[in-house]
N, C-alpha and C positions, 0 to 999 in steps of 0.2 A: 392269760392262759399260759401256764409252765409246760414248757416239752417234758418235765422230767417226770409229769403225772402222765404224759403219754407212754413215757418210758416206760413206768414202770405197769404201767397194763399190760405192754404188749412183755415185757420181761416175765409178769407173772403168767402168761398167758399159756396152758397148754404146759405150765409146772407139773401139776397134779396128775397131768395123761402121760406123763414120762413114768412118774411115780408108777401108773396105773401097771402098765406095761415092764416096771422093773423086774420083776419075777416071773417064771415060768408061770402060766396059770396052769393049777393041778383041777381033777374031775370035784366035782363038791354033790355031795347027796340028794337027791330030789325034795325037796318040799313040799310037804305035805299038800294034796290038792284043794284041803279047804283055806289053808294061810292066805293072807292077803301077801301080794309076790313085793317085795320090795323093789326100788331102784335099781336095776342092772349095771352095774360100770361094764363099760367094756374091755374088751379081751378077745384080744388076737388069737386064734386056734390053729393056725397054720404056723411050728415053727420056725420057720426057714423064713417067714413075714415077720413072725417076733423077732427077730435075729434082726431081720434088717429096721425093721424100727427103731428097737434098742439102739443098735447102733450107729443109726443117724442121731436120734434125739440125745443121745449121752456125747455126744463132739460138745466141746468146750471152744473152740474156736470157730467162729459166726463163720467163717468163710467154706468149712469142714462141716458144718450142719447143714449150711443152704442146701451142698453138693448131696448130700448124703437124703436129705430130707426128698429133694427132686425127684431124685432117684429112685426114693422108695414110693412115691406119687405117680411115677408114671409106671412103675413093676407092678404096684400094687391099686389101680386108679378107684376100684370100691374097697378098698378096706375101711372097717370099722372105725378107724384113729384116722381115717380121710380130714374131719373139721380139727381135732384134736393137733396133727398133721402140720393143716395150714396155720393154724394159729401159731405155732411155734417156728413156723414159718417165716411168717410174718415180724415175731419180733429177731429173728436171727438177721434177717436185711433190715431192721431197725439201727440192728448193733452194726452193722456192715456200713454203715451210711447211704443204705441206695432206696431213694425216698420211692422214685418210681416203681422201682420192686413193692418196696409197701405196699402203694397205693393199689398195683396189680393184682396181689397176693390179697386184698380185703376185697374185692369185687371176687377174687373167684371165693373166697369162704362164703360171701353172702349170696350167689351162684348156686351154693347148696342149702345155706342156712340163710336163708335173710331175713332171719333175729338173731342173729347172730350180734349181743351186745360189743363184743372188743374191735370189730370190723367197724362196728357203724360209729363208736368212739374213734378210731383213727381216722376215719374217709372225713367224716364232721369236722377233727383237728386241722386237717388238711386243706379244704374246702375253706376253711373261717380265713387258712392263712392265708390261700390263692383268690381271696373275696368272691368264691362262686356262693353269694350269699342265700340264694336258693334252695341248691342242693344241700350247703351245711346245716341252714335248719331244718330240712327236711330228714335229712341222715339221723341232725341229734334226735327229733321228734320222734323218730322210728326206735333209737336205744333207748328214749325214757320209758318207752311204751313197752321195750322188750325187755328191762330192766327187774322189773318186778318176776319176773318167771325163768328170768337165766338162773341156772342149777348149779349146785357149789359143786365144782370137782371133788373127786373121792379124795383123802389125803388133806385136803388144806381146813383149817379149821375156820370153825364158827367167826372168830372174831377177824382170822384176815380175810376171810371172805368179805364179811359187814364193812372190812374197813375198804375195801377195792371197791364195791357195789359204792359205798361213799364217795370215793374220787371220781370213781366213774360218773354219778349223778353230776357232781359237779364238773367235773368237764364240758357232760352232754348240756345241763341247764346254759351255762357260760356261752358254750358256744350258739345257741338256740337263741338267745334273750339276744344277744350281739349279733346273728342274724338279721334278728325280725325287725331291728332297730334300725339299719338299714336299709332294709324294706317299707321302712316308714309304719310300721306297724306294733305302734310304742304300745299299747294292751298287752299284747304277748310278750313284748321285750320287757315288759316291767313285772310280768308274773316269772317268765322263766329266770330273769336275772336275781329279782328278791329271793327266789331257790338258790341259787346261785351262793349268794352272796351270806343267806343263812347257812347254809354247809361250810363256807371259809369267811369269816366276818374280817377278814383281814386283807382280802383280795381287793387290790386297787383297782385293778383290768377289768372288775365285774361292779365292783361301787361305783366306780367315775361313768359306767353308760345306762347305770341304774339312775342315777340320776338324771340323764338328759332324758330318759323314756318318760319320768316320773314329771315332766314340765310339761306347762299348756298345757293340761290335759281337764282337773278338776282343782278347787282350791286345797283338798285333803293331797290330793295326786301332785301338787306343788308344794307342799310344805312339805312331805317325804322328799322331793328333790332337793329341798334348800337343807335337809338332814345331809342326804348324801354325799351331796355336794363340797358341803365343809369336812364331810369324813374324809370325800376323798384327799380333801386339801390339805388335811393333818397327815395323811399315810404316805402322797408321792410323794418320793425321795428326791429325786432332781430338782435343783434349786430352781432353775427355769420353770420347769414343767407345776411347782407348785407356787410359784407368782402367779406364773398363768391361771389357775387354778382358780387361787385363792379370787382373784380381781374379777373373775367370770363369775362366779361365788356370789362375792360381793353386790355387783351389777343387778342380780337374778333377785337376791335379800333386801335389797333397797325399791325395788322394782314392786315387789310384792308386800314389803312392810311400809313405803315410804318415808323410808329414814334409815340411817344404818344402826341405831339403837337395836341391842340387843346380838349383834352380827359376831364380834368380840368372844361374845359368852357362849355361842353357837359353837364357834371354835374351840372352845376349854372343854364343850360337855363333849363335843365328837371325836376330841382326840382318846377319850377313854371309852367312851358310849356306845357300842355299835350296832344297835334297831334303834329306831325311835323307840322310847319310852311308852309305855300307856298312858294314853291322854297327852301326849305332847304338840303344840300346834304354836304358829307363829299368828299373830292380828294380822289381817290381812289391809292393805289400804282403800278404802276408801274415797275416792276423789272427791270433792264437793260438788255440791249442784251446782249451774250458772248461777240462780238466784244465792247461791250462800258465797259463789266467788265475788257478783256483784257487792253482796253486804262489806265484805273484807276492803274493795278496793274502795269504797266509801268511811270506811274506819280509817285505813293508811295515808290517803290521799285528798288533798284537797280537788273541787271539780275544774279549776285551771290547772293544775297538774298532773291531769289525765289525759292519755291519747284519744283520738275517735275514737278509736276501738274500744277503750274502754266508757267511751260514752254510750255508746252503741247496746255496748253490756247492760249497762245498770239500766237507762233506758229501756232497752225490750225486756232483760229479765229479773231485774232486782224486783223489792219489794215496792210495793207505793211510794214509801216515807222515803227511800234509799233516791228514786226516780223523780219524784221533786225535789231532792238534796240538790241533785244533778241538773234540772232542769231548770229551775227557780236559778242558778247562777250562771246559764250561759242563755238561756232567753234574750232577745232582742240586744244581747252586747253584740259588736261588730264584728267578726272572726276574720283570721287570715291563715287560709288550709292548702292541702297539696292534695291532689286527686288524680285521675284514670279521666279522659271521657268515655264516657259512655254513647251517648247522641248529644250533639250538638244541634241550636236554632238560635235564630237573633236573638231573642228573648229569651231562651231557659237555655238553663246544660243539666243534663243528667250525670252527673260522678260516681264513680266509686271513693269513699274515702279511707273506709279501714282495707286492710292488704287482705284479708280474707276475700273481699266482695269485689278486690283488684285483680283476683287468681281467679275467680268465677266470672270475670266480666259481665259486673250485673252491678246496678246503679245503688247507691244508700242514701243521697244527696240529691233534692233537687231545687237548683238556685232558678230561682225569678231575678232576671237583669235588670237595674237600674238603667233602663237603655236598649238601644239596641247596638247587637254587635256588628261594626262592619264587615266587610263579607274579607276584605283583605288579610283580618284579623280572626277569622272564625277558625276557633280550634280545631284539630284534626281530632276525630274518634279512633282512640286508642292512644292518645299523646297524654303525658302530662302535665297536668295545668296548675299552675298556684293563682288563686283565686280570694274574693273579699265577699263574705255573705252575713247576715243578720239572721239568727235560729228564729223560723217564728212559730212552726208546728212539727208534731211528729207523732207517726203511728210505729207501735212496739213490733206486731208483728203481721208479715215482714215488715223488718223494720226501714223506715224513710223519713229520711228529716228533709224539710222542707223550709229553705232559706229564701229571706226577701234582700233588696239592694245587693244584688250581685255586681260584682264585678272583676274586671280580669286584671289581673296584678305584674305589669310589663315594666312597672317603676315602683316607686317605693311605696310601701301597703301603705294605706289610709293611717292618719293618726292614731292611737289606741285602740290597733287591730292585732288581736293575738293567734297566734298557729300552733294550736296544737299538733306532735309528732303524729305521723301515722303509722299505727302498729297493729298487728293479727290481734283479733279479739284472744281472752286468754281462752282455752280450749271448755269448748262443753261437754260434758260428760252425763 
């Protein structure tokens, strides 16, 4: 948001009702009763009011307008040029630097007028800057609404008018979409910022929160973020501010592509590009199933070289062929594992082995003892135990393998007893 688009509203503001007021008004001939009556400008009838209008509004130095303007505000408190008045008002303690006068000076305009467009663009500016994020969207919401039917002053032409109505939009969208986003209410901050940001495709302040609106939201609603995102990363200027940028960027691109492929080239097209294109979209990733991450880790991996956990995987969710790859090679060999208790008795222990079912304190393992345990030596529930067991059955789901020749590992494991690490299963999706 540039103060100097507020400038220049409140500068232009209330030009044209000086203009109006330049000249005596002389009597003008009746019109005919069937004409349709055109637009009246107004015109002071009183001269000794014209007089002093005039010469309030024609001071050139802000501190000499305020005084004069005042003054003919409270001599004159309904005159015609009363909004016309304040506006000019208004931007005179713009120029003066006295922000509270401003903000004084827009509550009483919209006191008379509240559609009043140039009021509700200042108090919104204002409002965005003091985060009273409520009021600002609400102010801007009430100028785009009042936008459409604000009336060109007498004297200013067609095109600088079209071109104010344009800054203005864009001010009131900017500050509305940066509002609402705020407010947590990314639908609205991603319609009024895209207004936004179509009226100044060059606006970093309005691209960088278009983008945060435009995430989470839908997969089309994320890949216009990962546009903007990189737009914004080509525009800030600040070397900081666009590291930061870019690696945020990055993070969100990789997140949503699973890979940074393509991320490079996102960069080249957005530093000259600025909508998405028609038809423009990113592949989105994909996760794989447990049973396709099972497949993988039977391709990569031999079945001694897998964790529980990923025993655990291929086991409950791989394919058949995948599940007796895996099961056919640790059957009846002798294990040496590290587990959670879960319940303890002389004869069984319930464990956790993979750390998923260790965070949920809930058994995957149940060993049959070769023995029983003595009572000196029975492990605590919730302690960890490294332990010697022989796989001899297991059901997929819930998944539970169930181990014979148990036993507790206090000295050195049984001869060609192997321990696979324990590790979180890989994630399902």
């Amino acid at each position: 948001m540039k103060t100097s688009l507020v400038a220049i509203v409140l500068a232009c503001a209330g030009i044209a009702s000086a203009q109006q007021a330049a000249t005596q008004p002389q009597a003008q001939p009746a019109a005919p009763a069937q004409a349709a009556a055109p637009q009246q400008k107004k015109e002071i009838k009183d001269p000794a009011e014209y007089n002093a209008y005039v010469g309030a509004v024609q001071q050139q130095d802000p501190t000499a307008k305020i005084s004069g303007v005042e003054a003919f505000l409270v001599q004159y408190p309904n005159s015609v040029m009363k909004e016309d008045a304040l506006e000019l008002l208004m931007g005179a303690y713009q120029q003066a630097g006295k922000q509270d006068k401003v903000v004084d000076t827009a509550n009483r305009l919209l006191a008379i007028n509240p559609n009043n467009v140039r009021a509700l663009v200042l108090l919104a500016f204002v409002e965005r800057g003091s985060q009273k994020w409520a009021d600002a969207k609400q102010h801007a919401e009430r100028g785009l609404q009042a936008l459409p039917s604000m009336l060109k002053p007498d004297g200013a032409s067609d095109a600088d008018f079209d071109k104010q109505k344009g800054q203005m939009a864009g001010l009131l969208n900017g500050v509305a979409g940066f509002s609402a986003l705020q407010l947590k209410d990314n639908a609205a901050a991603a319609k009024y910022l895209m207004a936004a940001v179509q009226a100044d495709p060059n606006n970093v302040e309005n691209i960088y929160p278009l983008a945060l609106a435009d995430f989470g939201s839908t997969p089309e609603d994320d890949v216009n973020g990962l546009f903007f995102i990189a737009r914004a990363a080509n525009l800030v200027k600040d070397p900081g501010g666009k590291a930061q940028i870019t690696k945020f960027g990055h993070s969100k691109y990789v997140k949503y592509h699973g890979s940074e492929d393509g991320w490079n080239d996102l960069l080249t097209m957005t530093a000259t590009t600025t909508l998405p294109p028609a038809g423009f979209t990113i592949k989105e990733y994909v996760p794989p199933t447990p049973a396709e991450q099972a497949a993988d880790l039977v391709k990569t991996k031999t079945p001694k070289d897998m964790s529980f956990a990923d025993w655990e995987l291929v086991l409950s969710a791989g394919k058949p062929d995948d599940a007796d790859k895996v099961w056919s090679a640790i059957k009846g060999v002798s294990l040496q594992m590290e587990g959670t208790v879960i319940k303890a008795s002389p004869t069984e222990l319930q464990i956790a082995g993979s750390q998923d079912d260790i965070d949920k304190k809930q058994a995957d393992i149940v060993v049959t003892m070769d023995g029983t345990i003595p009572a000196k030596m029975m492990p605590a529930e919730g302690s960890t135990l490294d332990f010697a067991g022989t796989p001899a059955s297991y059901t997929p789901s819930p998944f539970m393998m169930t181990m014979e020749k148990g036993a507790l590992l206090t000295k050195a494991p049984p001869p060609g007893a192997k321990k696979p690490p324990v590790h979180h299963r890989p994630a399902a999706h």
